[in-house]
FIKOLZA-1660 file (N, C-alpha, C; in steps of 0.1 Angstrom, whole numbers, plus 5000, padded with zeros to 4 digits):
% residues 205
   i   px   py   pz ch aa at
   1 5012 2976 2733  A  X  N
   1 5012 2986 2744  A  X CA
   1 5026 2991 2746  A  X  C
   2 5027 3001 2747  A  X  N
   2 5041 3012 2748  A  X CA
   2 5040 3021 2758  A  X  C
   3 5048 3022 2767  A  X  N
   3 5051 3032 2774  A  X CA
   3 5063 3041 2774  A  X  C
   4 5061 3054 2777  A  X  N
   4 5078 3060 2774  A  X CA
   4 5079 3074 2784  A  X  C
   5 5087 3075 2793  A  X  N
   5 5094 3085 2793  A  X CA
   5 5106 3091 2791  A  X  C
   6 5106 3105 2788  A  X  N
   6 5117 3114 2783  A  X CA
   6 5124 3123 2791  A  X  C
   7 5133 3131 2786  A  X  N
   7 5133 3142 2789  A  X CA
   7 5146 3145 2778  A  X  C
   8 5144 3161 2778  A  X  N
   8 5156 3166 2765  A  X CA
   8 5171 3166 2770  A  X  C
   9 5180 3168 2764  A  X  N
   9 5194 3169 2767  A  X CA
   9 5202 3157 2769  A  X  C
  10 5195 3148 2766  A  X  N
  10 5202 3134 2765  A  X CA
  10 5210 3125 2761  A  X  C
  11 5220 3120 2761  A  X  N
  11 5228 3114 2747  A  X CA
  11 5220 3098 2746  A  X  C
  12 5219 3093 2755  A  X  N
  12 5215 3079 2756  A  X CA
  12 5198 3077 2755  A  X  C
  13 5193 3071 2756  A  X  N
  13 5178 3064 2752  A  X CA
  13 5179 3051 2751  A  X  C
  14 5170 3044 2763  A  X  N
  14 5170 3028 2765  A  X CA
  14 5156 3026 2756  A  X  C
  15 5152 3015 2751  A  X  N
  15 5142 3008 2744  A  X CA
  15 5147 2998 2752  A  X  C
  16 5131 2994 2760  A  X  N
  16 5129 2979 2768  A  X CA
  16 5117 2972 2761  A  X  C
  17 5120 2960 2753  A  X  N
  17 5115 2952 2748  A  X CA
  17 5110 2943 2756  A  X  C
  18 5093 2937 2760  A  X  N
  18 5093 2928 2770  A  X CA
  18 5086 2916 2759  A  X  C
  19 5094 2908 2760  A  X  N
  19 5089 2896 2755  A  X CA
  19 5083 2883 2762  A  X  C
  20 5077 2887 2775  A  X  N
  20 5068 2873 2782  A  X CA
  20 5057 2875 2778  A  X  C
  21 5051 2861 2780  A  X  N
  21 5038 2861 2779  A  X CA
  21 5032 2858 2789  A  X  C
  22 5039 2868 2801  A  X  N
  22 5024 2868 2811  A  X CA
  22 5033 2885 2816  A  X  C
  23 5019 2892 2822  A  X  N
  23 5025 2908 2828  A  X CA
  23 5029 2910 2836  A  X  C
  24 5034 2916 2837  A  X  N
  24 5040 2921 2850  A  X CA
  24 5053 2906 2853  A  X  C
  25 5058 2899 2846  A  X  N
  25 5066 2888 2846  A  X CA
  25 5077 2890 2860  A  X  C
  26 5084 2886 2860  A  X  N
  26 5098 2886 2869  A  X CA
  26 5109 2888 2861  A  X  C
  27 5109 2886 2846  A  X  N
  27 5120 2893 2838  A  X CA
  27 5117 2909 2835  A  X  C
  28 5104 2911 2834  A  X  N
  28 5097 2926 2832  A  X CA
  28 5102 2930 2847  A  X  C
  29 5101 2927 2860  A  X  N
  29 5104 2931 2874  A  X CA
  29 5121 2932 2874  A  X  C
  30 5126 2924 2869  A  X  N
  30 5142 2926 2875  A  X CA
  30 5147 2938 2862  A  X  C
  31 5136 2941 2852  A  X  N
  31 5143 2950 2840  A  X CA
  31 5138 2963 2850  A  X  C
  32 5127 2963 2855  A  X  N
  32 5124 2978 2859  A  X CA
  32 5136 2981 2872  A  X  C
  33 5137 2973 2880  A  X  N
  33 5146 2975 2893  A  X CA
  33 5158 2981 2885  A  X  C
  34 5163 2972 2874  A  X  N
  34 5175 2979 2863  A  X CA
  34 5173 2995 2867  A  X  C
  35 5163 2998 2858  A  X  N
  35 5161 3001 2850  A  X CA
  35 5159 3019 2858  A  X  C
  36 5154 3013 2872  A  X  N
  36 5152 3027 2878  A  X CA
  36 5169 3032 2885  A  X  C
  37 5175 3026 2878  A  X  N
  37 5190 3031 2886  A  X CA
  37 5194 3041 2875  A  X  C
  38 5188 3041 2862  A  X  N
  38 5195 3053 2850  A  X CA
  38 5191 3069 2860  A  X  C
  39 5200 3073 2856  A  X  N
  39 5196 3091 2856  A  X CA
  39 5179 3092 2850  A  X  C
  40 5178 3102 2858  A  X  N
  40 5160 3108 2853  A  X CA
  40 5163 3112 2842  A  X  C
  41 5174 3115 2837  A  X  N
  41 5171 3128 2823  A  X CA
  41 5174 3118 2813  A  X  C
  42 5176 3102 2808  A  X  N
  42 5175 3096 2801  A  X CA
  42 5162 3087 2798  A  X  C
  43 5157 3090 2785  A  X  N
  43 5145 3084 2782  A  X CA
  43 5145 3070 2778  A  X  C
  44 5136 3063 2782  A  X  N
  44 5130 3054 2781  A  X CA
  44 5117 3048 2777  A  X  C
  45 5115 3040 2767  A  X  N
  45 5106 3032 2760  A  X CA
  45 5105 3021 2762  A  X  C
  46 5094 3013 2768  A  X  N
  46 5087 3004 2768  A  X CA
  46 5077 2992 2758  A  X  C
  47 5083 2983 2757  A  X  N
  47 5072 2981 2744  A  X CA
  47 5069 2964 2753  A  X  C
  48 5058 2967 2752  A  X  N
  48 5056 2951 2759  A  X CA
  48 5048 2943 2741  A  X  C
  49 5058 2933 2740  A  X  N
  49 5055 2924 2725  A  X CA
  49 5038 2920 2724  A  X  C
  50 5037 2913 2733  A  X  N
  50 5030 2905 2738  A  X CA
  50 5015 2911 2734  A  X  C
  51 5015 2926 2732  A  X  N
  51 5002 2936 2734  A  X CA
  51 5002 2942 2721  A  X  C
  52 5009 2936 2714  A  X  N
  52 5013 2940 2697  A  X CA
  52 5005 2933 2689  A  X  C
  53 4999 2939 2676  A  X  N
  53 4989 2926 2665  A  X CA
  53 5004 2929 2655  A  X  C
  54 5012 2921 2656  A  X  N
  54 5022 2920 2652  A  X CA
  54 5022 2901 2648  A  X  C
  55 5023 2902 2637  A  X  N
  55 5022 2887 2626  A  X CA
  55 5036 2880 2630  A  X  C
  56 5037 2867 2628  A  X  N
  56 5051 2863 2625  A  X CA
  56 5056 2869 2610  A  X  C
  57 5067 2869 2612  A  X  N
  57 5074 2874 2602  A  X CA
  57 5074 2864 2588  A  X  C
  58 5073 2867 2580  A  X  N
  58 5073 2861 2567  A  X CA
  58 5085 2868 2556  A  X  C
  59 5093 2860 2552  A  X  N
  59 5108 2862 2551  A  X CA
  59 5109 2865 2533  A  X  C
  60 5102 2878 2528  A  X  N
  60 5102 2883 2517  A  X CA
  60 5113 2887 2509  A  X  C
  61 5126 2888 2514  A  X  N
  61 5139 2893 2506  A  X CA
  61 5145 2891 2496  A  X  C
  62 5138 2876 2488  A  X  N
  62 5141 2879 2476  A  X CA
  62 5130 2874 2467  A  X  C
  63 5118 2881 2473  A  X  N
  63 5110 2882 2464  A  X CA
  63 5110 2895 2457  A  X  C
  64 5101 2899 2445  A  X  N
  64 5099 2910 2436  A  X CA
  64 5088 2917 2441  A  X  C
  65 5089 2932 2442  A  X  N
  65 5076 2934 2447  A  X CA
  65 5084 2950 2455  A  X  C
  66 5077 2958 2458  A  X  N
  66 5080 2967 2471  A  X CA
  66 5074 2958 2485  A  X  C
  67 5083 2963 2498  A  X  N
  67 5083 2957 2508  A  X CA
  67 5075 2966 2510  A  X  C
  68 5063 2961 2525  A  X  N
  68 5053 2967 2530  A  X CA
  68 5049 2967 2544  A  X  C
  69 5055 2975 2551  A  X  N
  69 5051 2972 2567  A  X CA
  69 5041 2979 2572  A  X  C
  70 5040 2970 2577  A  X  N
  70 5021 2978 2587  A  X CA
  70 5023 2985 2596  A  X  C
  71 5015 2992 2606  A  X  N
  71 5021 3006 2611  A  X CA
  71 5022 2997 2622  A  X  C
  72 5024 2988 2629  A  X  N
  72 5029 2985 2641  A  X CA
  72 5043 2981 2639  A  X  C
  73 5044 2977 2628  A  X  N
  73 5059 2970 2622  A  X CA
  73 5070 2983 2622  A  X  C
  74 5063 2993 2611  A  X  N
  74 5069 3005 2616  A  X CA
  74 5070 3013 2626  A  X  C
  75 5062 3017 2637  A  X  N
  75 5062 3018 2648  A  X CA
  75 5077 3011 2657  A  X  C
  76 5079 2998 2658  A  X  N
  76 5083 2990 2664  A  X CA
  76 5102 2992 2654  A  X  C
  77 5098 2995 2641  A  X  N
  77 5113 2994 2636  A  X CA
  77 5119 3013 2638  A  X  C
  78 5108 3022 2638  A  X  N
  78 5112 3033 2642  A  X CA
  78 5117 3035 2660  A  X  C
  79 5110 3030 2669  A  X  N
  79 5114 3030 2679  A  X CA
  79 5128 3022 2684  A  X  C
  80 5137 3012 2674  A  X  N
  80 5147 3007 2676  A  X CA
  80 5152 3012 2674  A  X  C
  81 5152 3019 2666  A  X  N
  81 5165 3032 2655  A  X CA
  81 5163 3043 2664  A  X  C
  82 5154 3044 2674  A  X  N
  82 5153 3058 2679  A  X CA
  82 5161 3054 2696  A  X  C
  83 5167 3044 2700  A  X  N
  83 5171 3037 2708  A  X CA
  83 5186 3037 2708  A  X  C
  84 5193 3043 2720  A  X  N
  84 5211 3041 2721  A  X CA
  84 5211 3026 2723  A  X  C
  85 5202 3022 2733  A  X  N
  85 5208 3008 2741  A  X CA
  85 5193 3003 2742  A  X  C
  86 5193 2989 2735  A  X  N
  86 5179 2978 2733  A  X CA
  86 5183 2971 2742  A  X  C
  87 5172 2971 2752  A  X  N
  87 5171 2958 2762  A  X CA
  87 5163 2944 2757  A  X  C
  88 5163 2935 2755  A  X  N
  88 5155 2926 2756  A  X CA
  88 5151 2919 2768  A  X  C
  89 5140 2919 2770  A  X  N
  89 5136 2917 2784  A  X CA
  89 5127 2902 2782  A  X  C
  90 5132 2891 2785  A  X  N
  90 5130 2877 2782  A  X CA
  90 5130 2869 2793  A  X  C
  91 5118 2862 2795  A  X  N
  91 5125 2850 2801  A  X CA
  91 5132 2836 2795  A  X  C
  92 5137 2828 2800  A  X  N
  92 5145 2816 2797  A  X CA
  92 5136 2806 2792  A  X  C
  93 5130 2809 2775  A  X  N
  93 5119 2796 2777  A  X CA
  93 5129 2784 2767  A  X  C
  94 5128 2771 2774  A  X  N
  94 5136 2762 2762  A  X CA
  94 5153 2767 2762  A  X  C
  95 5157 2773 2771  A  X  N
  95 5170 2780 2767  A  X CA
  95 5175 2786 2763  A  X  C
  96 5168 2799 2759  A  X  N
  96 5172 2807 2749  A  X CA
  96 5154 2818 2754  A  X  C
  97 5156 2826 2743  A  X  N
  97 5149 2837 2742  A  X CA
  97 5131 2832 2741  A  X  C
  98 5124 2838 2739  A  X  N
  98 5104 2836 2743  A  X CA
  98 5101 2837 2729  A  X  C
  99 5097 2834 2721  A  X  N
  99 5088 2831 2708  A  X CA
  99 5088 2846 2706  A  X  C
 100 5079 2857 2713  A  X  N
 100 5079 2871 2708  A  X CA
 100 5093 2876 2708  A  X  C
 101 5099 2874 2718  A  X  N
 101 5113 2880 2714  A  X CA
 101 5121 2877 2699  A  X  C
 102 5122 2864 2699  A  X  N
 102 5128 2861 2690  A  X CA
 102 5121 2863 2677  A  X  C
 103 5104 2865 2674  A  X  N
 103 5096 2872 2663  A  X CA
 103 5105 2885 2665  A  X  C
 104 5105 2895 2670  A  X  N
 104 5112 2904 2666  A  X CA
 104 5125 2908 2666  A  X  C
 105 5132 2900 2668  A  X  N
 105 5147 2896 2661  A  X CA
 105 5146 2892 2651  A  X  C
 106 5141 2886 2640  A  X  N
 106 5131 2883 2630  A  X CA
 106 5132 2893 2621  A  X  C
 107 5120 2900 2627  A  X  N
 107 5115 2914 2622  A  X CA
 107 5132 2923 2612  A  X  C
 108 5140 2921 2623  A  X  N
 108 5154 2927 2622  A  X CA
 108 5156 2927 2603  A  X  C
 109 5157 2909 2601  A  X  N
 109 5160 2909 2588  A  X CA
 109 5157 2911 2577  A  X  C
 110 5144 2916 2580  A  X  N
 110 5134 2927 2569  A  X CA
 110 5137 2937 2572  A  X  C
 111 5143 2948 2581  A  X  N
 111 5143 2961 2580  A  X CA
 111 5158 2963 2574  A  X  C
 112 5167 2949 2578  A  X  N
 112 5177 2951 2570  A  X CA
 112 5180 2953 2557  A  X  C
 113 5169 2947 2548  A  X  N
 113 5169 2942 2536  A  X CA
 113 5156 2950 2526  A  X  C
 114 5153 2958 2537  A  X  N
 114 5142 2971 2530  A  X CA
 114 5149 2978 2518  A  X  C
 115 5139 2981 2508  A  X  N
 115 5142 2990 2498  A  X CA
 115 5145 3003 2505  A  X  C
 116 5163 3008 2502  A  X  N
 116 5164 3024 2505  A  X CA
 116 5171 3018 2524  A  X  C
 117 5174 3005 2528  A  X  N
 117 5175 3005 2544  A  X CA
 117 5188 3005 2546  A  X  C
 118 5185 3015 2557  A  X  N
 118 5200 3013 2562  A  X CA
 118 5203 3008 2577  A  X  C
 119 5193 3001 2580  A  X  N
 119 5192 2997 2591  A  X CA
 119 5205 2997 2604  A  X  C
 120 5213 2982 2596  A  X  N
 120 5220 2981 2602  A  X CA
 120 5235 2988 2600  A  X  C
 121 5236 2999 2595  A  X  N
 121 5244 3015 2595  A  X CA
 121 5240 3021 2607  A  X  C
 122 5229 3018 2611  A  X  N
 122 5224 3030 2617  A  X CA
 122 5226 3020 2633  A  X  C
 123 5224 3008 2633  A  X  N
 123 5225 3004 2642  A  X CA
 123 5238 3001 2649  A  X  C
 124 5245 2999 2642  A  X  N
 124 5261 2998 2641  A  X CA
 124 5265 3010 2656  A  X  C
 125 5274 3004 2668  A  X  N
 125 5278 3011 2676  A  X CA
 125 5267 3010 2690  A  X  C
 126 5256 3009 2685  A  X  N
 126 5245 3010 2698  A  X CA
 126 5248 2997 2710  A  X  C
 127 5241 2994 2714  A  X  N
 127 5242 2985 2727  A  X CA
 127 5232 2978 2727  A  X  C
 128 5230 2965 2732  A  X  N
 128 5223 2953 2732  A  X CA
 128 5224 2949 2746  A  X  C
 129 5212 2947 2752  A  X  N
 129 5216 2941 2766  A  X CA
 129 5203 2934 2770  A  X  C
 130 5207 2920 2773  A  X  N
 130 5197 2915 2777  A  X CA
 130 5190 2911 2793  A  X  C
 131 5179 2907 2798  A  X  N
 131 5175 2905 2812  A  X CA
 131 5165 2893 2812  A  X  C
 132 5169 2881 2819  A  X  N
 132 5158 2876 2821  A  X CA
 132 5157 2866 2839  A  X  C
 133 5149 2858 2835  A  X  N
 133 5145 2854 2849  A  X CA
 133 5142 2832 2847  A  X  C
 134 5149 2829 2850  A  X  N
 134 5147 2811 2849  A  X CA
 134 5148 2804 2864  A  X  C
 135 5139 2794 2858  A  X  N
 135 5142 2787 2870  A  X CA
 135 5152 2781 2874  A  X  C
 136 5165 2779 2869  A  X  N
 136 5176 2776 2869  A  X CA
 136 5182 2784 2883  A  X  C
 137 5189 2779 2889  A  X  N
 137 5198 2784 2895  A  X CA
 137 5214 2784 2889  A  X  C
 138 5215 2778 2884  A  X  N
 138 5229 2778 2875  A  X CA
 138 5228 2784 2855  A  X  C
 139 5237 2794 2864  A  X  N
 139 5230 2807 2846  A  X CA
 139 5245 2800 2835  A  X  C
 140 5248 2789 2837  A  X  N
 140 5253 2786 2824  A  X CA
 140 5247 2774 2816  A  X  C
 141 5231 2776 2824  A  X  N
 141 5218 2767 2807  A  X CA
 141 5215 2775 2805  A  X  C
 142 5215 2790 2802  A  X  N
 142 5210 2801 2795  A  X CA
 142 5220 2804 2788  A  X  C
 143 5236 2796 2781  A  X  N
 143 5245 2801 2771  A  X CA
 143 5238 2803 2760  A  X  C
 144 5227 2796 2757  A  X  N
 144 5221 2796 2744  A  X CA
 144 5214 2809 2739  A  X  C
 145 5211 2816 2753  A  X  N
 145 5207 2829 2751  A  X CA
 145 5220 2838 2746  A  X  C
 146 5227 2837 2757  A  X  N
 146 5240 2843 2757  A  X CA
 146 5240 2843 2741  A  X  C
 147 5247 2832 2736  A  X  N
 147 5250 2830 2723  A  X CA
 147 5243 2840 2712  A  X  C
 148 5229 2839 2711  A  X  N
 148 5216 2846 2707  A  X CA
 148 5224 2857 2706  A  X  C
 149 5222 2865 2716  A  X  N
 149 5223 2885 2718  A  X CA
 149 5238 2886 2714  A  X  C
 150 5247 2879 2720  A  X  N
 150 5261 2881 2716  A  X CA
 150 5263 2883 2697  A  X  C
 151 5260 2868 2692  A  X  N
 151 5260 2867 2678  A  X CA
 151 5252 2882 2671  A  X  C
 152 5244 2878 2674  A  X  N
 152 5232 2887 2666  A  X CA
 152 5239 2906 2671  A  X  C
 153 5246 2909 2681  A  X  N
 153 5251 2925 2681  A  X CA
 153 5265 2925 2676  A  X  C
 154 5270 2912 2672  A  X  N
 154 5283 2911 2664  A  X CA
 154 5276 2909 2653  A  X  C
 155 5267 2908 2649  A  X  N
 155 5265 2911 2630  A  X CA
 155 5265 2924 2625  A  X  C
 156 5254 2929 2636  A  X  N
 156 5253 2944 2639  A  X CA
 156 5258 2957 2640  A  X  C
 157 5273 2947 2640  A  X  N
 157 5283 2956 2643  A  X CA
 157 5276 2964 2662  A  X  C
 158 5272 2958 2669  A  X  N
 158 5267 2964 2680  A  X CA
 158 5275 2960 2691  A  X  C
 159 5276 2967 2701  A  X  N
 159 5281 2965 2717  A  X CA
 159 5270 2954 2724  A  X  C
 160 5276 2947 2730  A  X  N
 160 5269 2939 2741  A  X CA
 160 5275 2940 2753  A  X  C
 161 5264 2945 2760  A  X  N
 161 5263 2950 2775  A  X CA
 161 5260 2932 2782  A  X  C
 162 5258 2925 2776  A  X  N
 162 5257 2909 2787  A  X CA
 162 5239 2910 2794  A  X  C
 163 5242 2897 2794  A  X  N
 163 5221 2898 2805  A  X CA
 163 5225 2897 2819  A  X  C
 164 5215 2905 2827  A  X  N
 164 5214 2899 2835  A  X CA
 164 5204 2891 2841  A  X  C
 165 5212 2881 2849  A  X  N
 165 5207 2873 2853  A  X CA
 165 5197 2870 2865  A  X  C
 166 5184 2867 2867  A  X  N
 166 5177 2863 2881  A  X CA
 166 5168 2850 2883  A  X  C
 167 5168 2845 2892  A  X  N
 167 5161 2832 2896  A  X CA
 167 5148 2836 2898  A  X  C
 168 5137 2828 2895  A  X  N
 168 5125 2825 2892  A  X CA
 168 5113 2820 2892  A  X  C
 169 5103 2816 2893  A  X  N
 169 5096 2809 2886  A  X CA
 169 5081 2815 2889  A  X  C
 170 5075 2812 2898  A  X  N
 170 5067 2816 2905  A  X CA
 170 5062 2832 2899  A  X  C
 171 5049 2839 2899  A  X  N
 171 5051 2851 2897  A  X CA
 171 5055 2860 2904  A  X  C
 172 5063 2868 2908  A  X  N
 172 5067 2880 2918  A  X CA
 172 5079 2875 2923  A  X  C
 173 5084 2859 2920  A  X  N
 173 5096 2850 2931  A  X CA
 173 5109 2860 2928  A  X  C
 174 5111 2865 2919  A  X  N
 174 5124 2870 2917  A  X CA
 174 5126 2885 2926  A  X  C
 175 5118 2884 2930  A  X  N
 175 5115 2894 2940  A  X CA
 175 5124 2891 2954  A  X  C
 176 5129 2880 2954  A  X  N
 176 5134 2873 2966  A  X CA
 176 5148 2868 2965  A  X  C
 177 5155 2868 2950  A  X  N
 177 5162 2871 2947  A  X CA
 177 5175 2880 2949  A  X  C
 178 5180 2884 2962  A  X  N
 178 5187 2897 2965  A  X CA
 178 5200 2897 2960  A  X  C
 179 5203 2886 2954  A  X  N
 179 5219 2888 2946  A  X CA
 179 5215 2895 2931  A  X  C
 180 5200 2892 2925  A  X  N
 180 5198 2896 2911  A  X CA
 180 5200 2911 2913  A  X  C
 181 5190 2913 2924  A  X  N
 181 5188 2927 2928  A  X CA
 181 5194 2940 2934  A  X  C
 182 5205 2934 2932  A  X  N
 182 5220 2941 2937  A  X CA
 182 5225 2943 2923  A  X  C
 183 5226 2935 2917  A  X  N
 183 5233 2930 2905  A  X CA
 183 5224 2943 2895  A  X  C
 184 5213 2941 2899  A  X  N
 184 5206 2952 2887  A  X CA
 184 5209 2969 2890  A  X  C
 185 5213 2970 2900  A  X  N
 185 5213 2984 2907  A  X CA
 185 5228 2993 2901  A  X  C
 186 5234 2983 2895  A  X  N
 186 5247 2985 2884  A  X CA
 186 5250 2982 2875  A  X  C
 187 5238 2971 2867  A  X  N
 187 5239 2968 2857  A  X CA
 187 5243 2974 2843  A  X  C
 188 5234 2987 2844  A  X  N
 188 5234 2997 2831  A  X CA
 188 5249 3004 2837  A  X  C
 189 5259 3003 2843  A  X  N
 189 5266 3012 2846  A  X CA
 189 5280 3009 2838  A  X  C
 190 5275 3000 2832  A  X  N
 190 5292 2989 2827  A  X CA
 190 5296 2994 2813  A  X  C
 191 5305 2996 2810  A  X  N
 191 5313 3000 2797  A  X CA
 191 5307 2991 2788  A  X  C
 192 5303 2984 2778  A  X  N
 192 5294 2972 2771  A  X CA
 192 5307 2976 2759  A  X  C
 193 5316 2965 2756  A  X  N
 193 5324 2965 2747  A  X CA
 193 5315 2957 2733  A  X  C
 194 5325 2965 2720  A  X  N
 194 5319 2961 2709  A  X CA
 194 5320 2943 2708  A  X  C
 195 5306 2944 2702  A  X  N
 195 5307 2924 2700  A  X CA
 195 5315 2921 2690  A  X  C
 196 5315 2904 2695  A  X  N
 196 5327 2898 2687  A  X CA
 196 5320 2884 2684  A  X  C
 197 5326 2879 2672  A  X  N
 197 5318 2865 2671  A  X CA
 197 5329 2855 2680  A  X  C
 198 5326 2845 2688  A  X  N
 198 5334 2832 2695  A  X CA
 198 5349 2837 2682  A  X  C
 199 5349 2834 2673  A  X  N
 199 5362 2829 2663  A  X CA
 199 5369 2847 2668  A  X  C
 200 5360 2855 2665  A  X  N
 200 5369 2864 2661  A  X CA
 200 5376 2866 2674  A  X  C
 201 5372 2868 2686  A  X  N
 201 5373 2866 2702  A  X CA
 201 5386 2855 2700  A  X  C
 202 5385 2843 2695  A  X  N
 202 5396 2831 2700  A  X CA
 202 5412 2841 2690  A  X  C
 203 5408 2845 2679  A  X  N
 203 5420 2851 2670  A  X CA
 203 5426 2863 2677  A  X  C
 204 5415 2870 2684  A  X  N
 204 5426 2877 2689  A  X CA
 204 5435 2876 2704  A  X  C
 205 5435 2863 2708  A  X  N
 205 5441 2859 2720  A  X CA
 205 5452 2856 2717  A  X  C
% end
């Protein structure tokens, strides 16, 4: 399931990826609050994972053969490329990113490695930002996320905009959250510097 609105004259275009497995979540809620602070005249795409007949990935790159994606695969790899700034919209399962999320991070390494791809050319410079919602009140057991989106838009050669963060659990609880919810009302507003891996970050200090 996909939702999108537009409008022309825009330099920027958000792609919000929702990777829970329940609707309407509290990481889907703290991305929309984001999410309604952009200008009207930039477009926005919705892809809730969850509503996709989307396979796990099966890791073909050095097999023989032409690569072959199904029209949701392409669907989902066209809409990334058609994207300034990917949101991943996650909650905290295990520490890190939701099973669908991380399937289509996945997905990534086949479009990279497509016959004729230029994937990550094309991706090079865009923005990465992630959102989610844990039961945690202390957001440094979600490093492992951190780690995740950071690493993976430093391969990318991508900018990382950082997640933000909201408390959770309950359905609707982050709703009660008023420091998340402040926090989101600026979120998109931040300069998102190009990513770095940990080493390359320590070398240039």
């Amino acid at each position: 399931m996909t939702t999108e609105t537009a409008a022309p004259g825009t330099d920027r275009s958000f792609l919000f990826v929702l990777g829970s497995s329940r609707a309407d979540g509290n990481s889907e809620i703290l991305a929309r609050a984001a999410a309604e602070q952009l200008p009207a005249g930039i477009p926005q795409r919705w892809v809730d994972l969850s509503g996709l007949v989307l396979p796990d990935f099966e890791d073909g790159r050095h097999d023989t053969g032409t690569w072959t994606a199904g029209e949701t695969e392409e669907d989902l790899r066209r809409a990334t490329l058609a994207a300034t700034d990917v949101v991943l919209v996650s909650p905290l399962y295990w520490y890190t990113v939701s099973a669908q999320t991380k399937r289509y991070l996945d997905y990534w390494s086949g479009w990279l490695t497509a016959p004729g791809s230029d994937f990550k050319e094309r991706m090079a410079g865009r923005t990465l930002w992630g959102v989610t919602v844990m039961a945690h009140e202390e957001e440094v057991v979600a490093d492992g996320m951190l780690t995740t989106l950071n690493n993976s838009a430093a391969y990318m050669g991508m900018r990382f905009g950082g997640v933000l963060f909201g408390n959770g659990s309950r359905p609707g609880q982050v709703r009660g959250d008023e420091a998340a919810l402040l926090r989101a009302k600026t979120f998109f507003d931040r300069e998102a510097p190009l990513a770095r891996f940990p080493y390359e970050a320590a070398a240039a200090l």
